[in-house]
TORVEX-558110 format. One record per residue: x, y, z of N, C-alpha, C in turn; residue in three letters. Coordinates in steps of 0.2 Angstrom, whole numbers, plus 2048, in hexadecimal, padded with zeros to 3 digits. Layout:
REM TORVEX-558110
XYZXYZXYZALA
...
This chain:
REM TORVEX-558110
99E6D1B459A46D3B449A46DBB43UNK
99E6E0B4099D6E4B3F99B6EAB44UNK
99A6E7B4A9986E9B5199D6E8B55UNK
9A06E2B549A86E3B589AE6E8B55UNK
9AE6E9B4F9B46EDB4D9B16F5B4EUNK
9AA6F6B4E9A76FCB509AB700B57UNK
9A76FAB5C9AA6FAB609B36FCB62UNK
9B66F9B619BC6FAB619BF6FEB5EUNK
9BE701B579BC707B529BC70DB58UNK
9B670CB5D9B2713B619B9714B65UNK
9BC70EB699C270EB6D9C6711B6BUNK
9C9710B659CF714B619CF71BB61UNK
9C871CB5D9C6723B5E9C6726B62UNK
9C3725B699C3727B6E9CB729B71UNK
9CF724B719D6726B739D872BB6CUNK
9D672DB679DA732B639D5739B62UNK
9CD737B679CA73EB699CE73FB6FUNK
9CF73EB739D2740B799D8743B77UNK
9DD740B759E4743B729E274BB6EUNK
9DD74CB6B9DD750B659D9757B6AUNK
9D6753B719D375AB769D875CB79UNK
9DD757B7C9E375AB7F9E975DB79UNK
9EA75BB749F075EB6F9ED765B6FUNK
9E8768B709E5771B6E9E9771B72UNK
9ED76FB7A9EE774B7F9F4773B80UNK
9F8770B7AA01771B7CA03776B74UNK
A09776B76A0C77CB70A0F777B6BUNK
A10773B68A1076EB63A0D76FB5DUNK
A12770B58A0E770B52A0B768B4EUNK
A0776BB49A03763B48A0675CB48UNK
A0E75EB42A1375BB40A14754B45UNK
A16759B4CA19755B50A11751B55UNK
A0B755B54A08753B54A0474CB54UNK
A0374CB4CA02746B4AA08741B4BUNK
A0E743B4AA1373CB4EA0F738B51UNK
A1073EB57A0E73AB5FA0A736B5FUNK
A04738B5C9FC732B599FE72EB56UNK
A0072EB4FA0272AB4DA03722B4FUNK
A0471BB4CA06715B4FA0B713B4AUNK
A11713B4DA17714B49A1770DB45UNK
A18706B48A186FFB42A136FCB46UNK
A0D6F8B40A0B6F3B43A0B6EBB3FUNK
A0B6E9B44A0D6E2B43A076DEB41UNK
A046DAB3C9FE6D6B3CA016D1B39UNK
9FE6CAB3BA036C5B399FC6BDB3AUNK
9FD6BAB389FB6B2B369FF6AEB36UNK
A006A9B3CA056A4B3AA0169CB3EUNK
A01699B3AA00690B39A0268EB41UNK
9FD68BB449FF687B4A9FC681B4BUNK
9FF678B4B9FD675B4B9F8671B51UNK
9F0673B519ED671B589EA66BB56UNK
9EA668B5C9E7660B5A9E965DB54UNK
9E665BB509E6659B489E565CB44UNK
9E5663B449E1669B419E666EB40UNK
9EA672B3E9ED679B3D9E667DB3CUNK
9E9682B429E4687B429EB68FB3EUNK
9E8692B3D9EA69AB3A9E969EB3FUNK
9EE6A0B449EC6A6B4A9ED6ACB47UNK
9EA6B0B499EA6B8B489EC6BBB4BUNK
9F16C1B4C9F66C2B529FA6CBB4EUNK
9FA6CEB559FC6D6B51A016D8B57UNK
A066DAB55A086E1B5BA096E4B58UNK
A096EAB5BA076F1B59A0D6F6B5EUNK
A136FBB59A196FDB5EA13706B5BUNK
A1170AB60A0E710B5FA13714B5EUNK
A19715B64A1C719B65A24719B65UNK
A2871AB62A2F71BB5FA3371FB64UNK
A2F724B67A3372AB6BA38729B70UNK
A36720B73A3B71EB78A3A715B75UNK
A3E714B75A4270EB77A4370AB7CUNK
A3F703B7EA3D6FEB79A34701B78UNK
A326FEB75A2B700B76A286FBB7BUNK
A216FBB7EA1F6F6B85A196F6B85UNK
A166F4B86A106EEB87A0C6E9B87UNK
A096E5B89A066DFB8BA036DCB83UNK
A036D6B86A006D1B809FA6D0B82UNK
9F46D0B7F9F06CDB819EA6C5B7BUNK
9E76C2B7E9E66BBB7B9DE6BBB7DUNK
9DC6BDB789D36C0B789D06BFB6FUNK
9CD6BCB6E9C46BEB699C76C3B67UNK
9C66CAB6D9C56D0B6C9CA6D3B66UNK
9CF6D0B669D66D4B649D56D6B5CUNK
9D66DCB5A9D46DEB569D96E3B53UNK
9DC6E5B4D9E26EAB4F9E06F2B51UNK
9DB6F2B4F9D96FBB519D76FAB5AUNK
9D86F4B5D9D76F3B639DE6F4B67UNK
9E56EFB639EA6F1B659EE6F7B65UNK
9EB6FBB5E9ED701B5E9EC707B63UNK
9E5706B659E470BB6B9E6709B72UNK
9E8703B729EA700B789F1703B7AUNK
9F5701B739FD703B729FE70BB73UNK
9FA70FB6F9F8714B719F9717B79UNK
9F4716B7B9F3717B839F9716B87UNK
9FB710B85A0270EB88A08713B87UNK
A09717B82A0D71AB7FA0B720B84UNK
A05724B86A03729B88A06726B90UNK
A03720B92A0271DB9AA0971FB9DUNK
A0F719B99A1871AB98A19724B9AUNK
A16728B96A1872EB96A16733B9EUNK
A13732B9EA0E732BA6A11732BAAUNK
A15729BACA1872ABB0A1E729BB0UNK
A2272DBACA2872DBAAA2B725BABUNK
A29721BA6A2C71BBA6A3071DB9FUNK
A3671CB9CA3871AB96A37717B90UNK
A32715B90A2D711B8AA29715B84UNK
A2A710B7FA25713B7BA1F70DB7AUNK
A1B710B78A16709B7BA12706B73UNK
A11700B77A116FCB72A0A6F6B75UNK
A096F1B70A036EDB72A046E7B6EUNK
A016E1B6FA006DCB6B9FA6D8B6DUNK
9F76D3B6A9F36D0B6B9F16C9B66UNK
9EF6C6B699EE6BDB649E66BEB67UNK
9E46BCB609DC6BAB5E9D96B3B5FUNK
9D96B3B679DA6ABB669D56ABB70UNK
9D06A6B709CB6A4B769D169FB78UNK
9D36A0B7F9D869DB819D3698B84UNK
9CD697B869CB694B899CA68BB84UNK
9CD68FB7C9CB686B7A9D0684B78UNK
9D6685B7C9DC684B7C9E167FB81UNK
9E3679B809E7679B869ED67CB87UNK
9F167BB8E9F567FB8E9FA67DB8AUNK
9FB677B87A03677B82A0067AB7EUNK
9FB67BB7B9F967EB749F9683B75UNK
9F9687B7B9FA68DB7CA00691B7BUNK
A0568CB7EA0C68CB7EA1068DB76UNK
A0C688B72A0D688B6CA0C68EB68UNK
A08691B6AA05695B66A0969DB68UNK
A0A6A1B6EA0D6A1B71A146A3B70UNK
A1769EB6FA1E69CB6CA1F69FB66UNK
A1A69AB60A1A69DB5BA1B6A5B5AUNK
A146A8B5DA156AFB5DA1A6B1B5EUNK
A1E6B2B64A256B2B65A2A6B4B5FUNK
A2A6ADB5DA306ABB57A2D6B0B4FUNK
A276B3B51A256B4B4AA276BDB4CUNK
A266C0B53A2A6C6B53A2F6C6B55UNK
A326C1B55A396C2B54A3B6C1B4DUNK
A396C1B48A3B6BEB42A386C7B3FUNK
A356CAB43A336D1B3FA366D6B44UNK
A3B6D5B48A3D6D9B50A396DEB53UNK
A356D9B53A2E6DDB55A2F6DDB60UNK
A346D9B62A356D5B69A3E6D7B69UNK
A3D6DAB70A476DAB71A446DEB78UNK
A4C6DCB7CA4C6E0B80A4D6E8B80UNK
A4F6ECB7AA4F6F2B78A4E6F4B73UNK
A486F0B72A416F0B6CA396F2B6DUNK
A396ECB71A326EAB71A336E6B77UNK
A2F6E7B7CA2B6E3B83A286E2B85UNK
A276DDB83A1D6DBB85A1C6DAB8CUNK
A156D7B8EA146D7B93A0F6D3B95UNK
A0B6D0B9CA046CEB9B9FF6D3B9BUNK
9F86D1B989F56D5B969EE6CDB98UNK
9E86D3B959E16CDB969E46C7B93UNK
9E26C1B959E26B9B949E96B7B94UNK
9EE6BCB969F66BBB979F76BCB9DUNK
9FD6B9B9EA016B8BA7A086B7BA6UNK
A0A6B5BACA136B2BADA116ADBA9UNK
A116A8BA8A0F6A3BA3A136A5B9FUNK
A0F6A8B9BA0F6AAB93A156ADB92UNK
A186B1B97A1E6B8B96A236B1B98UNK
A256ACB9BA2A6A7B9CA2B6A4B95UNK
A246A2B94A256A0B8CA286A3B87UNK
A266AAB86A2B6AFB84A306B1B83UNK
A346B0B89A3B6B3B8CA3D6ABB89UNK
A3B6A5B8AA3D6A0B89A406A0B82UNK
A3B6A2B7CA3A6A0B76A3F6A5B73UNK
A406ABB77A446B1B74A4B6AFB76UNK
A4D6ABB7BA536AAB80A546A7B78UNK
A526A1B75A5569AB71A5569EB6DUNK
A526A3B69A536A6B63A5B6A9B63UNK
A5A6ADB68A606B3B6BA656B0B6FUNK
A6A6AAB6EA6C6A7B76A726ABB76UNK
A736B2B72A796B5B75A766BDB79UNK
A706BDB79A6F6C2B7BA6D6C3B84UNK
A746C4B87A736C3B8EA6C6C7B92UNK
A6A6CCB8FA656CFB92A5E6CDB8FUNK
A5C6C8B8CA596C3B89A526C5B8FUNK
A546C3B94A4D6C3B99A4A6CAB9AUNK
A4C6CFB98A4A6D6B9AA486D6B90UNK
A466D1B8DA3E6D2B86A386D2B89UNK
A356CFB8EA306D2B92A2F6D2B99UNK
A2A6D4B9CA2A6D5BA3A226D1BA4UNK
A226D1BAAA1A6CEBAFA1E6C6BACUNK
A256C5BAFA276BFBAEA266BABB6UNK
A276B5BB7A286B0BBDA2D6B4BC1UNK
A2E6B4BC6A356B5BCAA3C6B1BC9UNK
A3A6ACBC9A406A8BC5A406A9BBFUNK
A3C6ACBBCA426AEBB5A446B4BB4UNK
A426B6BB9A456BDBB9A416C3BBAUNK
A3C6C2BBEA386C5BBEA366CABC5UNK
A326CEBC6A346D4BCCA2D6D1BCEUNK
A316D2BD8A2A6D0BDCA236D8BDDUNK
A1F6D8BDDA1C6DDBDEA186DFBD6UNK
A196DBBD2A166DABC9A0F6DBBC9UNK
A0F6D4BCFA076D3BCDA016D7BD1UNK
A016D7BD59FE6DCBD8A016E3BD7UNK
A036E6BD3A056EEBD0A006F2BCEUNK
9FC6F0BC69F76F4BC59F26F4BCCUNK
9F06F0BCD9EA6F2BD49EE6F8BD9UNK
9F46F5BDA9F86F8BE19F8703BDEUNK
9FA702BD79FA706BD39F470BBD3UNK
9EE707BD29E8709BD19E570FBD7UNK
9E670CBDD9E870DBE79EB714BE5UNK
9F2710BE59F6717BE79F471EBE3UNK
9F071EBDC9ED725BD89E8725BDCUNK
9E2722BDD9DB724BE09DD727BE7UNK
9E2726BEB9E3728BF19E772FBF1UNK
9EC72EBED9EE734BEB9E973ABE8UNK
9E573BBE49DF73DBE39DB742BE9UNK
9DA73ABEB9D473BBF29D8741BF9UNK
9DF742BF59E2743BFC9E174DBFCUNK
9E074FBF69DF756BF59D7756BF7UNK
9D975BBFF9D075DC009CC761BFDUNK
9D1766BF89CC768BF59C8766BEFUNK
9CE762BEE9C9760BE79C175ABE8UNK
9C5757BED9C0751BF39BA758BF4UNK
9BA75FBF59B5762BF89B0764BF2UNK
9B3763BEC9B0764BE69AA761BE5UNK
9AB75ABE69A8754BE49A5751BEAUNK
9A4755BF099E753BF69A274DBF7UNK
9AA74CBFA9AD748BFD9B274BC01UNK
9B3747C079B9749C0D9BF745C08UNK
9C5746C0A9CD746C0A9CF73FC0CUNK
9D173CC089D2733C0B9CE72EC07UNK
9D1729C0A9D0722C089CA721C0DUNK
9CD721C139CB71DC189C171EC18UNK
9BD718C189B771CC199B371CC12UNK
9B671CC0E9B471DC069B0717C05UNK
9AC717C009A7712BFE9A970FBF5UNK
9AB70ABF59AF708BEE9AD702BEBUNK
9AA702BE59A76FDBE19AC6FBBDCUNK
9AF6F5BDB9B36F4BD79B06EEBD3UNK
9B16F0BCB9AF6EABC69B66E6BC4UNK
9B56DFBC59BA6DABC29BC6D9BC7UNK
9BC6D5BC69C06CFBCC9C66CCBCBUNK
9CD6CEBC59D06CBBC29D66CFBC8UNK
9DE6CDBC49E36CFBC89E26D7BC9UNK
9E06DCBC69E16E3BC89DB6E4BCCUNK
9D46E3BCB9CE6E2BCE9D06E0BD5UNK
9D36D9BD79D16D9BDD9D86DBBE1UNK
9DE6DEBDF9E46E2BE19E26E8BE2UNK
9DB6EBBE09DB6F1BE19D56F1BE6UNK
9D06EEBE69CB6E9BED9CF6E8BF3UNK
9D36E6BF09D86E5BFA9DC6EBBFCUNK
9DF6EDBF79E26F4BFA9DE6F8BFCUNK
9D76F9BFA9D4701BFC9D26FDC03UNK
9D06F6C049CC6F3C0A9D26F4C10UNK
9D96F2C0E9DC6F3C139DC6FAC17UNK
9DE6FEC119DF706C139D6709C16UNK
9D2705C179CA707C1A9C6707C18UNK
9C7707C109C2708C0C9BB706C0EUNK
9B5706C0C9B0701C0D9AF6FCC07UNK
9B16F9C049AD6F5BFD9A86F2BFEUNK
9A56F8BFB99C6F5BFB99B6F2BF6UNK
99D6F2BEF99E6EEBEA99F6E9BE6UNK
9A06E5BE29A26E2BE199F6DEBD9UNK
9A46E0BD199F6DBBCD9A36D9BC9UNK
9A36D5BC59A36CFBC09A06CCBBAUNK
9A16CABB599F6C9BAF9996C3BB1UNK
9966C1BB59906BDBB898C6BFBBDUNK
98E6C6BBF9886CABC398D6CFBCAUNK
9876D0BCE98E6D7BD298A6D6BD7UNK
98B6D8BDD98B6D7BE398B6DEBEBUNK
9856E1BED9886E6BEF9856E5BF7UNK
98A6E7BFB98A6EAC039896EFC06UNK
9846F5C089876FAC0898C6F7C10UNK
98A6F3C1398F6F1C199956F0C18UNK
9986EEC1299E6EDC1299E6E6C0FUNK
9A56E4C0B9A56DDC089AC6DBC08UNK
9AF6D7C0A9B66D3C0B9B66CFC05UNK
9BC6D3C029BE6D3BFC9C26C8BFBUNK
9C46C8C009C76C3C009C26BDC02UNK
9BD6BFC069B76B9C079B46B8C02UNK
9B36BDBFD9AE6BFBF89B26B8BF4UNK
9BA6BABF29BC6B7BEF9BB6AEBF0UNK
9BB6ADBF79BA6A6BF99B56A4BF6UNK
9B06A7BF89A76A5BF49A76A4BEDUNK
9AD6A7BE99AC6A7BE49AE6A2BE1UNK
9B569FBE59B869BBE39B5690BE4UNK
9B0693BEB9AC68BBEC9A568DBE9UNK
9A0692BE499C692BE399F695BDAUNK
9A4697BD99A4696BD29A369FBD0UNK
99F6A3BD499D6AABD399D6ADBDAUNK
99C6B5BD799B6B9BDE9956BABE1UNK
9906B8BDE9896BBBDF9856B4BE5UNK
9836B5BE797C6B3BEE9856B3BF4UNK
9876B9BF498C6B7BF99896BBC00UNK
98B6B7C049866B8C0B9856C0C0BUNK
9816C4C0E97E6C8C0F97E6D0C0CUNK
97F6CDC059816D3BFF97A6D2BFBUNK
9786D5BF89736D7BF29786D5BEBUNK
9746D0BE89756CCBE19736CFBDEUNK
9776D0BD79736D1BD29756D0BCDUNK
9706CCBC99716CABC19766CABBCUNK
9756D5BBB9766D7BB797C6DBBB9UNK
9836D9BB79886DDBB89876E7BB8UNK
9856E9BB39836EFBB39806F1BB8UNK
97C6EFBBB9796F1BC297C6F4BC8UNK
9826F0BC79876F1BCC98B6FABCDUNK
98D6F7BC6991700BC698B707BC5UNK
986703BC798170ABCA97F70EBD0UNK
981708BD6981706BDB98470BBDFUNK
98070EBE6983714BE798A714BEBUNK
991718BE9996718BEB99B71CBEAUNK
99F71EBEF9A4726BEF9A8724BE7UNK
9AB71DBE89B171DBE19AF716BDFUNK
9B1714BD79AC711BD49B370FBD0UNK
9B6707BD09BC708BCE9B9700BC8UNK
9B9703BC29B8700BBB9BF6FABB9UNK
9BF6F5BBA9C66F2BBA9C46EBBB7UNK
9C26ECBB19BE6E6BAD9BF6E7BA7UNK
9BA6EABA29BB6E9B9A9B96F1B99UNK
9BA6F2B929BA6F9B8D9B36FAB8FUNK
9B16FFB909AA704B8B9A2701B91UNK
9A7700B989A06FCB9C99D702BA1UNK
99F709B9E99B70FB9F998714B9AUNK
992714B97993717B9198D71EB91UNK
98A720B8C986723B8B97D722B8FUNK
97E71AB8E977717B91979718B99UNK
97D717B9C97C714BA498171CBA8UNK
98471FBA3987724BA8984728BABUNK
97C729BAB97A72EBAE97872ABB4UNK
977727BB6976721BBC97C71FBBFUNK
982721BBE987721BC2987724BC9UNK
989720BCD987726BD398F726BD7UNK
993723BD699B724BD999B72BBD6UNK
99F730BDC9A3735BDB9AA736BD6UNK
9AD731BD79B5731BD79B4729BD2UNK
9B672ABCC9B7721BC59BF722BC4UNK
9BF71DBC79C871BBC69C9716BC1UNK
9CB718BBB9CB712BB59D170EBB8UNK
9D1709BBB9D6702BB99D5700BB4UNK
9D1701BB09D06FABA89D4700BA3UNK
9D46FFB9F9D5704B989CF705B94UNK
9CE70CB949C570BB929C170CB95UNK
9BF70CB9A9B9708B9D9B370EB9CUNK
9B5714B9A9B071AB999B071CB90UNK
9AA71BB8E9AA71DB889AC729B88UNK
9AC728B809AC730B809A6732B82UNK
99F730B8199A735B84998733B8BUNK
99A72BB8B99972CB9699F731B99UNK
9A5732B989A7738B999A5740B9BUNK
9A2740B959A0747B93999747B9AUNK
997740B9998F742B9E992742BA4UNK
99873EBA799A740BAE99E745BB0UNK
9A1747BAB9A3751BAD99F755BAEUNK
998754BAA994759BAB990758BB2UNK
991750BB598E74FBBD991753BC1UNK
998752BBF99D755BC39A1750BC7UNK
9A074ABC39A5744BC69AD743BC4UNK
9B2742BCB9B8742BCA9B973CBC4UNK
9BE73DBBF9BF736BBC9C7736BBAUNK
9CA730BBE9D272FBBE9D272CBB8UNK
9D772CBB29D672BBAC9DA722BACUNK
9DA720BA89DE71CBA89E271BBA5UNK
9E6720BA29EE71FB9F9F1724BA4UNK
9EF723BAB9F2724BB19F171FBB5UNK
9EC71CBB79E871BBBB9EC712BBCUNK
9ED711BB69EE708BB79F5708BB2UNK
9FA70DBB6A0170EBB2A04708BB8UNK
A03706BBBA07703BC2A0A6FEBBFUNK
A066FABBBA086F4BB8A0E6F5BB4UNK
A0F6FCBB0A146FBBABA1A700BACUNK
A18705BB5A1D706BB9A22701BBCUNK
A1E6FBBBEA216F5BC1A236F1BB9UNK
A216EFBB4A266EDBB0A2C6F0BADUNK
A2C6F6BAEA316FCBAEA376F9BB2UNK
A356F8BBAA396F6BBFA3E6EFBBDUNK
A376ECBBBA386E4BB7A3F6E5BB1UNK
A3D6E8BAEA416EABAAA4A6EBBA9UNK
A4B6F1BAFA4F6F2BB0A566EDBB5UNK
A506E8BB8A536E4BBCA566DEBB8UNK
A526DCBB2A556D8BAEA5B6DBBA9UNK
A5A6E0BA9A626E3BA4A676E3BABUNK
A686E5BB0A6C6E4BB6A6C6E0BB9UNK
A6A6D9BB7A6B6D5BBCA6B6D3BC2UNK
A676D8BC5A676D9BCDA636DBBCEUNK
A616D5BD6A5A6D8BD9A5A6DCBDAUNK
A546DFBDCA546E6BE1A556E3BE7UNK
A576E9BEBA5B6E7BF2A5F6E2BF5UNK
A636DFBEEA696DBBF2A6E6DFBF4UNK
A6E6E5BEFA766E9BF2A756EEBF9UNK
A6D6EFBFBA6D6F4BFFA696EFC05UNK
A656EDC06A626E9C0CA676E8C10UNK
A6C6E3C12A6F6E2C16A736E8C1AUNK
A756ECC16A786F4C17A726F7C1AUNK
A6E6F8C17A696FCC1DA686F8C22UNK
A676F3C24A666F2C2AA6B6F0C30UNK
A716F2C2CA776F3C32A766FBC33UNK
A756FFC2EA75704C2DA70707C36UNK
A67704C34A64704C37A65703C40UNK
A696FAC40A6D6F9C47A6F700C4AUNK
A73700C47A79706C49A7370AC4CUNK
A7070FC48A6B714C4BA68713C52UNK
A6370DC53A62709C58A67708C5FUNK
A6C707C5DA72706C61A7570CC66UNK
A74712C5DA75719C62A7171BC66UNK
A6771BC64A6471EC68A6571BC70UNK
A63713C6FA6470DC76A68710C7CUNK
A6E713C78A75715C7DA7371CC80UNK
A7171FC7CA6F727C7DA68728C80UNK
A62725C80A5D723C84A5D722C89UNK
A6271BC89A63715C8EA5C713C90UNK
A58713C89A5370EC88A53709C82UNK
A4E705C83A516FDC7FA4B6FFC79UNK
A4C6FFC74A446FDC6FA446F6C70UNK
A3D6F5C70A3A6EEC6FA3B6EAC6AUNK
A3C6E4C6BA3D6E0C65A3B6E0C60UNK
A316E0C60A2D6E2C5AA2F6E9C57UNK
A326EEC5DA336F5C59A396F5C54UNK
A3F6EFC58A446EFC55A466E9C4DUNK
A406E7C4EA3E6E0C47A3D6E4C41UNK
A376EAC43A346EEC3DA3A6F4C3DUNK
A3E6F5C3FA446FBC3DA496F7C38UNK
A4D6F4C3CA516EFC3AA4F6EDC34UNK
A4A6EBC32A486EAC2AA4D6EDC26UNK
A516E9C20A516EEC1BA4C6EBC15UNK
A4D6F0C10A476EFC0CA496EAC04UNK
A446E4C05A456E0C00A406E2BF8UNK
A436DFBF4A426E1BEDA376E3BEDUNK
A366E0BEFA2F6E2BF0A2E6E9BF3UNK
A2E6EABF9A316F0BFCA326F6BF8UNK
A386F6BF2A3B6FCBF0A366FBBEBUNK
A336F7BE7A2F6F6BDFA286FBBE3UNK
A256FBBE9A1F6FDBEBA21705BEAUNK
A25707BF0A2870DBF2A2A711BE9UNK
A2C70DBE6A2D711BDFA27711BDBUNK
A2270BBDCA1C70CBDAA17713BD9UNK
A18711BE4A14718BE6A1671EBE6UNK
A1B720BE2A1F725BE2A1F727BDCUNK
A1E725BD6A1E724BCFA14728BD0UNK
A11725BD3A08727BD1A0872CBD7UNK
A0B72CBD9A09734BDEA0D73ABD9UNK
A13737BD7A1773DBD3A1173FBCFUNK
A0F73BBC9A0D739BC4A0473DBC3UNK
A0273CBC99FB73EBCA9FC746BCCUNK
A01748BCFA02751BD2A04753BC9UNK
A07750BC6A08755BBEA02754BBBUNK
9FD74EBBC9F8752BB89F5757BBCUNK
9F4756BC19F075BBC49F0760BC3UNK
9F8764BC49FC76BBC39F976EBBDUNK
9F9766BB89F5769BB19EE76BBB1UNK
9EC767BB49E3765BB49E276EBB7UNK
9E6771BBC9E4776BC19E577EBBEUNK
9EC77EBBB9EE782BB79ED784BB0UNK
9EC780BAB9E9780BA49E3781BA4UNK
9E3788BA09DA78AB9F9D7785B9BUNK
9D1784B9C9CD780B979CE77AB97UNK
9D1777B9E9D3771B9C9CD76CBA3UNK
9C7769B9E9C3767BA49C3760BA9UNK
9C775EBA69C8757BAB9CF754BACUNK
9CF74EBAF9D574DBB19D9749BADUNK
9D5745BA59D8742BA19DA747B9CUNK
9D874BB999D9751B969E1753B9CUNK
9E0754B9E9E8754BA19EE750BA0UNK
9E974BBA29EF744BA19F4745B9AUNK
9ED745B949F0742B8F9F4749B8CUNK
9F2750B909F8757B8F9FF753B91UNK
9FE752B97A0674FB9BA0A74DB96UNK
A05748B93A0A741B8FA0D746B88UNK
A07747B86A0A74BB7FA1074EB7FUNK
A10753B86A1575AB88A1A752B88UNK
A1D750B8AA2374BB8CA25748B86UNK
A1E745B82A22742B7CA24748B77UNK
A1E74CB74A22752B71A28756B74UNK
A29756B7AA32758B7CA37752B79UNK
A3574DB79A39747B7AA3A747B6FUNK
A35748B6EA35748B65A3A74DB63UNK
A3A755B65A3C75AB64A43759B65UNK
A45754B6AA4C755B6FA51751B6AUNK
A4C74CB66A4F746B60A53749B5BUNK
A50753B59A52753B54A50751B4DUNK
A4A74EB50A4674BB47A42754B44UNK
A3E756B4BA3C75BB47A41760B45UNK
A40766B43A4176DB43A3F772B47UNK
């Protein structure tokens, strides 16, 4: 227990070293300073759930960091690990992530202490529930409160249960489904949720790699295409972000997991990988890749970008001098301690931080979000208008050519764009915006030597405008 709150302990402080390099470099007195660090309420709570023959006592927290905006947002998660000083940096981050990329949120975090693995799912359900009813009974949950989200050992599952158990508390609250997001589509839920963070993760790394000179900084050409990319964790954002760099050319030589990693410098099909894993149980003796044991092994392995998208602290003082990627793209939250930082600046390694990097997800619960307070898809009111819109154009060039476009040419025009469609385009438009203002920072501001030291200037600059604009200071 002493070694685990350590740990979690080093997390925290790491998120409030980071804040405390970037606060020297805004104009913000301490006051409003410490606000922003601060974690404004947190919730710890024990309540009785009856499993098997047995009442067990769950341990369960959420954690609201940031007051600045309204509701506050982030994920639940259902892990051993959960810890409050665990949530607290989590909610934290969130609150900087939200800032970032101009989402509206203040961020927030919850978590239940609990191995879902020795649970069945009604008792999951129950418990679940329970938590539910127990924030709702402190308004810790509302749609213009608190919005949770999935998070590790959470899903749609768990967030229907939710929106169910808060629907029966609250049956006059017609915006009742918009208490959280990463919901099912039938309950309200936005298509494009679940593949986001990965798709999110993409769209930064690409963005990034698309400035030649910074690429000529670090002994790399400009692009995806061609790139060499090791990705840890095979979960939803792991293998969303495995398929996207595979599509756009990448090469994934990569590839590791909590039972060992896997490398090609030929290349690894992210999707067959998955097959072998799926009739064999694991990723490793898969046809013509080099096995290996020892997870760590893997993130040593030589490769242009090296994308961390598994657990906290899996680069640290021991093993970052053995990194050999150019470009570390945190998908996970964590995944670089403070001193493996410090060892890979002085390599001269790119490192995308991750209170940018894996915003996708709660850019698309944002989306989510707003669709449940207005009741409406994305693109029922505009799809069939663009694609008359569309015709027409077609019709004009046809007549003034007095050439035909081809069917195919004419299938892909004629599209108008469905709710998936607009949720990507806003996605990708959110992390390109999102990645050029730290940059401007990162470029512009003396003394400023990385890319997360930017990031976390960004958030501050926004939330300290947004405190100031309240009126609370002087």
């Amino acid at each position: 227990m002493a070694t685990e709150n350590a740990e979690n302990n080093s997390f925290f402080l790491s998120v409030q070293r980071n804040f405390e390099k970037a606060a020297r470099h805004t104009i913000f007195d301490r006051g409003i300073l410490d606000q922003i660090k601060a974690c404004n309420s947190i919730l710890r709570i024990k309540f009785p759930v009856k499993i098997g023959e047995d009442v067990e006592v769950i341990e369960a927290y959420r954690v609201q960091h940031s007051h600045h905006k309204l509701p506050c947002k982030g994920g639940i998660r259902f892990s051993m690990e959960v810890d409050q000083e665990e949530v607290m940096a989590l909610a934290a981050l969130m609150t900087y992530k939200c800032a970032i990329v101009n989402v509206p949120f203040g961020g927030g975090k919850g978590g239940i202490k609990i191995d879902t693995k020795k649970y069945t799912v009604f008792e999951l359900e129950k418990i679940t529930r329970r938590y539910t009813s127990e924030l709702c009974k402190k308004n810790f949950i509302g749609p213009g409160i608190d919005v949770p989200a999935p998070d590790y050992g959470t899903s749609a599952r768990e967030m229907s249960w939710i929106v169910d158990t808060y629907s029966s508390l609250f049956p006059n609250d017609i915006n009742a489904q918009a208490c959280v997001t990463g919901k099912p589509i039938s309950q309200g839920g936005v298509r494009g949720r679940t593949e986001a963070t990965g798709l999110g993760v993409f769209f930064g790394v690409r963005e990034a790699c698309s400035f030649k000179e910074d690429m000529e900084k670090i002994g790399l050409t400009a692009g995806i295409s061609g790139k060499r990319i090791i990705v840890q964790g095979l979960g939803n954002v792991g293998y969303h972000t495995a398929k996207y760099f595979q599509d756009a050319g990448a090469t994934l030589v990569g590839l590791i997991e909590f039972d060992g990693a896997i490398y090609d410098e030929n290349g690894l099909d992210v999707d067959a990988v998955q097959a072998h894993r799926k009739a064999t149980g694991s990723i490793l003796n898969y046809a013509g890749a080099v096995s290996m044991s020892d997870p760590a092994q893997g993130l040593e392995k030589p490769c242009d970008i090296l994308i961390p998208a598994a657990l906290e602290s899996v680069i640290d003082k021991n093993n970052a001098e053995r990194i050999q990627a150019r470009i570390i793209g945190e998908a996970a939250n964590g995944p670089l301690t403070s001193e493996a930082d410090e060892i890979l600046q002085s390599k001269g390694v790119m490192v995308i931080p991750d209170i940018y990097l894996n915003a996708g997800g709660v850019t698309v619960s944002y989306f989510e979000w707003l669709k449940s307070l207005s009741h409406v898809r994305y693109g029922r009111l505009e799809k069939r208008f663009s694609e008359n819109m569309y015709k027409e154009l077609i019709d004009i060039i046809e007549s003034t050519t007095e050439k035909q476009v081809s069917k195919l040419e004419r299938k892909m025009i004629l599209r108008g764009p469905d709710e998936i469609d607009l949720v990507h385009s806003g996605l990708e438009d959110t992390m390109i915006g999102a990645y050029r203002e730290i940059r401007d920072i990162y470029m512009a501001e003396p003394g400023v030597e990385d890319l997360r030291t930017a990031a976390f200037i960004c958030a501050i600059n926004k939330i300290g405008v947004a405190y100031q604009e309240l009126g609370i200071f002087p």
